[in-house]
mmCIF file of the N, C-alpha and C atoms, coordinates in Angstrom:
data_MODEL
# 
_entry.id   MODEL 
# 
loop_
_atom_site.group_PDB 
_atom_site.id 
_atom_site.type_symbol 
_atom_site.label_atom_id 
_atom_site.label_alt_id 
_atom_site.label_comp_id 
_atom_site.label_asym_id 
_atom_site.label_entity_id 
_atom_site.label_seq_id 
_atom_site.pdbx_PDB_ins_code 
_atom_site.Cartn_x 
_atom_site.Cartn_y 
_atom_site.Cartn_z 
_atom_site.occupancy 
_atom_site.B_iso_or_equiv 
_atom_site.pdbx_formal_charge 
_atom_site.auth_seq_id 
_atom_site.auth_comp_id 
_atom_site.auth_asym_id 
_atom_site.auth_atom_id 
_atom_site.pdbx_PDB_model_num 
ATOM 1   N N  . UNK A 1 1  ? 1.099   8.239   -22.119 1.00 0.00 ? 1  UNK A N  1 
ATOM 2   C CA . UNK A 1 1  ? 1.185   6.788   -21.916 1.00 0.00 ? 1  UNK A CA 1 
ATOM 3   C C  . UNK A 1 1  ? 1.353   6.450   -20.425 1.00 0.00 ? 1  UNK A C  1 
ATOM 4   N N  . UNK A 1 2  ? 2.100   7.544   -19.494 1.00 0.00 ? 2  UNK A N  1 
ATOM 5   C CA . UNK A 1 2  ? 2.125   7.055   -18.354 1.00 0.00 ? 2  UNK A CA 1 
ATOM 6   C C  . UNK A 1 2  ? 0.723   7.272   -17.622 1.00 0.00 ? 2  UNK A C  1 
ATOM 7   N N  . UNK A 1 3  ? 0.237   8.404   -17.789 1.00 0.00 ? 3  UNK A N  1 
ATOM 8   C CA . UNK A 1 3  ? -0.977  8.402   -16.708 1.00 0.00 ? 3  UNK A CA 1 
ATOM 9   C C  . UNK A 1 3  ? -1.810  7.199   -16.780 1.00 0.00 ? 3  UNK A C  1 
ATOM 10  N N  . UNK A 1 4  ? -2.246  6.367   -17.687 1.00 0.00 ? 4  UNK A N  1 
ATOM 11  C CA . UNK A 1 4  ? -3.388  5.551   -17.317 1.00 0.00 ? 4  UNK A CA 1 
ATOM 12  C C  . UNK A 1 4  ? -2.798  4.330   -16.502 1.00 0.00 ? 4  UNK A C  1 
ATOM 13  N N  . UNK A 1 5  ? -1.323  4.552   -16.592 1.00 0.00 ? 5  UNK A N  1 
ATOM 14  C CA . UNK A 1 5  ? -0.701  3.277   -15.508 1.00 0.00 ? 5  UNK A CA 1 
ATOM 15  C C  . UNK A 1 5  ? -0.783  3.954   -14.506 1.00 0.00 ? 5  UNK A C  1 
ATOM 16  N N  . UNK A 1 6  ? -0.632  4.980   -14.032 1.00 0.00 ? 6  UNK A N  1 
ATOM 17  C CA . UNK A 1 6  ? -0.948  5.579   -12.462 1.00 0.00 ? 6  UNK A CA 1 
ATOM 18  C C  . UNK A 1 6  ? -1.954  5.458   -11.987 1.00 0.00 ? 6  UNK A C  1 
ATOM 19  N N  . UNK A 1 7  ? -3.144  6.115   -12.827 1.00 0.00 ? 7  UNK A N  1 
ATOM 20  C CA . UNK A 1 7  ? -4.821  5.863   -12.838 1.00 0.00 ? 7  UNK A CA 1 
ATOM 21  C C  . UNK A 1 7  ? -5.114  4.602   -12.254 1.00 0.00 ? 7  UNK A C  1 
ATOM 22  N N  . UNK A 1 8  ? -4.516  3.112   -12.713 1.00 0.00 ? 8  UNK A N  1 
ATOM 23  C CA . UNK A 1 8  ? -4.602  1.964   -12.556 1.00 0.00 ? 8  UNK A CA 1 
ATOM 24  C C  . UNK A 1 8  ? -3.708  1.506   -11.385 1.00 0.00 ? 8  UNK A C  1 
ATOM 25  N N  . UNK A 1 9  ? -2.685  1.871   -11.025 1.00 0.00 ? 9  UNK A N  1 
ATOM 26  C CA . UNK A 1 9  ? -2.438  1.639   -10.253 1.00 0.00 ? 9  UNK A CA 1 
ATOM 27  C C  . UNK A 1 9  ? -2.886  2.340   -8.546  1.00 0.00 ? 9  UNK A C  1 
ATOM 28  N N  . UNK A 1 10 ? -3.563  3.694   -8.724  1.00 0.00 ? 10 UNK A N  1 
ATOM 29  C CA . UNK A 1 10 ? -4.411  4.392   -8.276  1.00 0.00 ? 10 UNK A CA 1 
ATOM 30  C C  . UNK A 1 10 ? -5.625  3.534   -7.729  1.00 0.00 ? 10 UNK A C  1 
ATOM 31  N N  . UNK A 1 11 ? -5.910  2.707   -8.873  1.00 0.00 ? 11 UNK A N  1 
ATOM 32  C CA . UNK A 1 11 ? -7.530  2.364   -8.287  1.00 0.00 ? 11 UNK A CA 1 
ATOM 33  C C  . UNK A 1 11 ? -7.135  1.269   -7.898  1.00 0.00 ? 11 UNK A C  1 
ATOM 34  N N  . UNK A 1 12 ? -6.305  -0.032  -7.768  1.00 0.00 ? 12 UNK A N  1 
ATOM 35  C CA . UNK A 1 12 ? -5.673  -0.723  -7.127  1.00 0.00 ? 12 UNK A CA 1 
ATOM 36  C C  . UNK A 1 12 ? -5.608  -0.536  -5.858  1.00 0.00 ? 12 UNK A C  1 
ATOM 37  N N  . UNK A 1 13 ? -4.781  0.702   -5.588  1.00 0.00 ? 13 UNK A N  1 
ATOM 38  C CA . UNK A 1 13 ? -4.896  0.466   -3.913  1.00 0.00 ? 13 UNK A CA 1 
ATOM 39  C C  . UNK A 1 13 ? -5.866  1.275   -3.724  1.00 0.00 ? 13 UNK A C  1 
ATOM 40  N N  . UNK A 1 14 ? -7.229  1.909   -4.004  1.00 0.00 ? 14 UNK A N  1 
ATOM 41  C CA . UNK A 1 14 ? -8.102  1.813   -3.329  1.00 0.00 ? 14 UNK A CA 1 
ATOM 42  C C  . UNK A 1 14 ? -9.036  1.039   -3.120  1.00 0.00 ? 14 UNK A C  1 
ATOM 43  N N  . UNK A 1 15 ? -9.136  -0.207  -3.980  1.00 0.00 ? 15 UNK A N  1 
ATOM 44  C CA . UNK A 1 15 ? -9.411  -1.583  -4.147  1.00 0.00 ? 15 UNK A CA 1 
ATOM 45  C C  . UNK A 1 15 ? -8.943  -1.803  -2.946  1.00 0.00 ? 15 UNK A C  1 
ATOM 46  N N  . UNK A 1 16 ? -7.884  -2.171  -2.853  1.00 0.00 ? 16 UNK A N  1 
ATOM 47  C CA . UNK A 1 16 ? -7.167  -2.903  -1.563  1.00 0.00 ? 16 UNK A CA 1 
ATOM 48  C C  . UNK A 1 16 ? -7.798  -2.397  -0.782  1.00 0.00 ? 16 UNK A C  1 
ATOM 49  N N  . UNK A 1 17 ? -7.461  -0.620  -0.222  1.00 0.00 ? 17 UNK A N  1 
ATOM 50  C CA . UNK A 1 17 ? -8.033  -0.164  1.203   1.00 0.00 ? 17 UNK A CA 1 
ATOM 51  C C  . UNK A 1 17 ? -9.697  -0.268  1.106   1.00 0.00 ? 17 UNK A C  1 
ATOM 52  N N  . UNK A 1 18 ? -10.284 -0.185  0.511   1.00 0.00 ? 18 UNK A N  1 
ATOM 53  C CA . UNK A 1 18 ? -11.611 -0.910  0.183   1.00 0.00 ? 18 UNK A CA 1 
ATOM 54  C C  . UNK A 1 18 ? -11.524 -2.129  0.958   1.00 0.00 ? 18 UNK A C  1 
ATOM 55  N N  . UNK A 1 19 ? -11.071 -3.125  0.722   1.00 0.00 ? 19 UNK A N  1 
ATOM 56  C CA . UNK A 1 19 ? -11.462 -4.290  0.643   1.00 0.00 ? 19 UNK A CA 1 
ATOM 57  C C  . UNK A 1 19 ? -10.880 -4.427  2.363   1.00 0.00 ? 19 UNK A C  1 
ATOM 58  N N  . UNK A 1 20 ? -9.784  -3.747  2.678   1.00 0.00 ? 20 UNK A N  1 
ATOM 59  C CA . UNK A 1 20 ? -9.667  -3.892  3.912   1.00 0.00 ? 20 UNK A CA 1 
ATOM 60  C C  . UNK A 1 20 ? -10.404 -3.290  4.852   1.00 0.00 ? 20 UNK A C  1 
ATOM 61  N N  . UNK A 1 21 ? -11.106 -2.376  4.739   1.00 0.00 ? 21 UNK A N  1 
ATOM 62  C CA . UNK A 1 21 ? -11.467 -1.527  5.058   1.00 0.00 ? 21 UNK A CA 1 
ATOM 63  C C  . UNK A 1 21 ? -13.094 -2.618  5.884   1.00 0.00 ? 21 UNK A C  1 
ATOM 64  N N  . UNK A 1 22 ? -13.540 -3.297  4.564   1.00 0.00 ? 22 UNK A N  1 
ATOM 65  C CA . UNK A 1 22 ? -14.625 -4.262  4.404   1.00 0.00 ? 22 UNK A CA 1 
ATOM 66  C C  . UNK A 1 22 ? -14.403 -5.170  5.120   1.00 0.00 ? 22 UNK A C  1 
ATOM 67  N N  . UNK A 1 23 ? -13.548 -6.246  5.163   1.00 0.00 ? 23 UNK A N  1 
ATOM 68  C CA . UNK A 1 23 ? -12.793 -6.849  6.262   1.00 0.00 ? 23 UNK A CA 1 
ATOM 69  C C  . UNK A 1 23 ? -12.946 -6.357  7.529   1.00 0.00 ? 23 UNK A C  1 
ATOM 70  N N  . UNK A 1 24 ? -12.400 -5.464  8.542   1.00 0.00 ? 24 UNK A N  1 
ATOM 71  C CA . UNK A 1 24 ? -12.325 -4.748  9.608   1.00 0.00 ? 24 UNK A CA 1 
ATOM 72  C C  . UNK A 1 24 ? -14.012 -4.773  10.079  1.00 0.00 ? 24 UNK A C  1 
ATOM 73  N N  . UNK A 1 25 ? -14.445 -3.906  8.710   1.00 0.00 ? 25 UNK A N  1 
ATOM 74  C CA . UNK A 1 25 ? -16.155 -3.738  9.385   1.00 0.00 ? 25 UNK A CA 1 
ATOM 75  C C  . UNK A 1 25 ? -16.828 -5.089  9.440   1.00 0.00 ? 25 UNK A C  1 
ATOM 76  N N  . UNK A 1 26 ? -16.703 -6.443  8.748   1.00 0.00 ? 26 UNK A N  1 
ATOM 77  C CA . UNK A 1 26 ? -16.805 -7.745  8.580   1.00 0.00 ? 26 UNK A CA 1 
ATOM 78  C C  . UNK A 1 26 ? -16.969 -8.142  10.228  1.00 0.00 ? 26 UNK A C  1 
ATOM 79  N N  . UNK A 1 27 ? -15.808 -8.271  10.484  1.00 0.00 ? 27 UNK A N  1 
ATOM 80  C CA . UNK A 1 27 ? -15.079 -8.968  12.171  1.00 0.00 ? 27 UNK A CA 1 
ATOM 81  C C  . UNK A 1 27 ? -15.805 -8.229  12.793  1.00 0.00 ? 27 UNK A C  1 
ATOM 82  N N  . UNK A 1 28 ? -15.312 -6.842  12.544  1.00 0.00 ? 28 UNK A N  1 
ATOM 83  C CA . UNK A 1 28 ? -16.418 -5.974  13.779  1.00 0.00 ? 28 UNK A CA 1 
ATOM 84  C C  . UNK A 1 28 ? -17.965 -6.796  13.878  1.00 0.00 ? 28 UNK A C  1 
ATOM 85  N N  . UNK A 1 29 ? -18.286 -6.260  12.648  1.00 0.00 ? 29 UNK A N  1 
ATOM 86  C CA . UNK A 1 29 ? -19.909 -6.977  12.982  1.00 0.00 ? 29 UNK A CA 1 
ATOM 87  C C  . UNK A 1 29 ? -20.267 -8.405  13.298  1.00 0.00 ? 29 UNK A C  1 
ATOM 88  N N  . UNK A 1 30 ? -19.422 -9.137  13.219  1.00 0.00 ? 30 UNK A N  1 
ATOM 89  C CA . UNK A 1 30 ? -19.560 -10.584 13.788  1.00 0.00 ? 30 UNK A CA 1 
ATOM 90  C C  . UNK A 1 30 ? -19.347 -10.600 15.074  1.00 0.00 ? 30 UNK A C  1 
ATOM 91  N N  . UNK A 1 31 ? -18.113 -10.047 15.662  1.00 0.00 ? 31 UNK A N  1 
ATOM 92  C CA . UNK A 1 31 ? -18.154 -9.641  17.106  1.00 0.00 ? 31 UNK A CA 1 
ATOM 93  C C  . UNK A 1 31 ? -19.515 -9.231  17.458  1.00 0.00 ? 31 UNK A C  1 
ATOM 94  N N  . UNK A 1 32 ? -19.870 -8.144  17.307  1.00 0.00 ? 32 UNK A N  1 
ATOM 95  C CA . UNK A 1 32 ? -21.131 -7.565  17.587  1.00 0.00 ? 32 UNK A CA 1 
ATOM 96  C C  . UNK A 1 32 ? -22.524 -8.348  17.701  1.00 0.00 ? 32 UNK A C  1 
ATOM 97  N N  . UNK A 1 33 ? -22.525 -9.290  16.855  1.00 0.00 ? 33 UNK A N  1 
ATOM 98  C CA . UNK A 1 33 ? -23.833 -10.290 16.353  1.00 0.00 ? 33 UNK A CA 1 
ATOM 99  C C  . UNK A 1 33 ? -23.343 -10.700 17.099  1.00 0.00 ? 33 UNK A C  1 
ATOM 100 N N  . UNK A 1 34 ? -22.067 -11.767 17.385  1.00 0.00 ? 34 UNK A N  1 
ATOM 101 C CA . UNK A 1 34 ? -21.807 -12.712 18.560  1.00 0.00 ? 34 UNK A CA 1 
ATOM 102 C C  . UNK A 1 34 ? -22.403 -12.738 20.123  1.00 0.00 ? 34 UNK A C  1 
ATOM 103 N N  . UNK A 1 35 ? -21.791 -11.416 20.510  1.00 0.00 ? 35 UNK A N  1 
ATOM 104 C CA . UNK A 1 35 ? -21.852 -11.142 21.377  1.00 0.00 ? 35 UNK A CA 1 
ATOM 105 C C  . UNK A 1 35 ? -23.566 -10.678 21.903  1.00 0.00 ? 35 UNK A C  1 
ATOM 106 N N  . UNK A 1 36 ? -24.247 -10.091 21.166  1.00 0.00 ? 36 UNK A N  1 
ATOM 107 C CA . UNK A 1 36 ? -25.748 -10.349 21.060  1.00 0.00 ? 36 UNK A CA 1 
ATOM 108 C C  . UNK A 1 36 ? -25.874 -11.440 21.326  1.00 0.00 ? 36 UNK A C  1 
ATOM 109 N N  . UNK A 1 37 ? -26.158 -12.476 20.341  1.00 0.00 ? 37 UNK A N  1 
ATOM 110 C CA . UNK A 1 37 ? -26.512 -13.770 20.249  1.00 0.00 ? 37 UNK A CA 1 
ATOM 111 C C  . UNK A 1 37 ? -26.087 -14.293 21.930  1.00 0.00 ? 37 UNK A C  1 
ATOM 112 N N  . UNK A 1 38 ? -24.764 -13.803 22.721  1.00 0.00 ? 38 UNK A N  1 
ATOM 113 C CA . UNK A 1 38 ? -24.214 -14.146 23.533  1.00 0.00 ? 38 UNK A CA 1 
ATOM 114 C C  . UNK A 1 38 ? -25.695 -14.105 24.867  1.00 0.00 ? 38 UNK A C  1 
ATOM 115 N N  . UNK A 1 39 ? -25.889 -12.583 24.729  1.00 0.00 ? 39 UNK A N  1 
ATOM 116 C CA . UNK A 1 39 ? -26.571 -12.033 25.714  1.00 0.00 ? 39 UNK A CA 1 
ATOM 117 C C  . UNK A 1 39 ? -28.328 -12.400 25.340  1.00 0.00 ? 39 UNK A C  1 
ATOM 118 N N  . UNK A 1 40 ? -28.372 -13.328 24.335  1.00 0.00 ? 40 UNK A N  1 
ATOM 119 C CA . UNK A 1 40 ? -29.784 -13.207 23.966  1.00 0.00 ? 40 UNK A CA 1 
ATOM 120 C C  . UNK A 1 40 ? -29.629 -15.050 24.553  1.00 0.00 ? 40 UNK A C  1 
ATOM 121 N N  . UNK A 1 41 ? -28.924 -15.638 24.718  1.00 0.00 ? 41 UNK A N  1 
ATOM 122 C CA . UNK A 1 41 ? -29.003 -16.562 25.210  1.00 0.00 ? 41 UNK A CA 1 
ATOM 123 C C  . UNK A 1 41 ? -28.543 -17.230 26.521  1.00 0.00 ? 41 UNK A C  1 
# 
């Protein structure tokens, strides 16, 4: 009975670090496009 609450709570935070993870690369690449866009104009 306990493992599938670990399992679940398991994939939870790799959800999270996922999602942060996605975030980080997000900003990055907007910086990046920005700053293009910067130099292309």
């Amino acid at each position: 009975m306990d493992e599938p609450v670990a399992l679940q709570v398991h994939g939870m935070q790799r959800v999270t670090h996922l999602s942060y993870v996605a975030q980080i690369t997000f900003v990055a690449g907007m910086g990046v496009v920005t700053s293009l866009l910067g130099l292309i104009m």
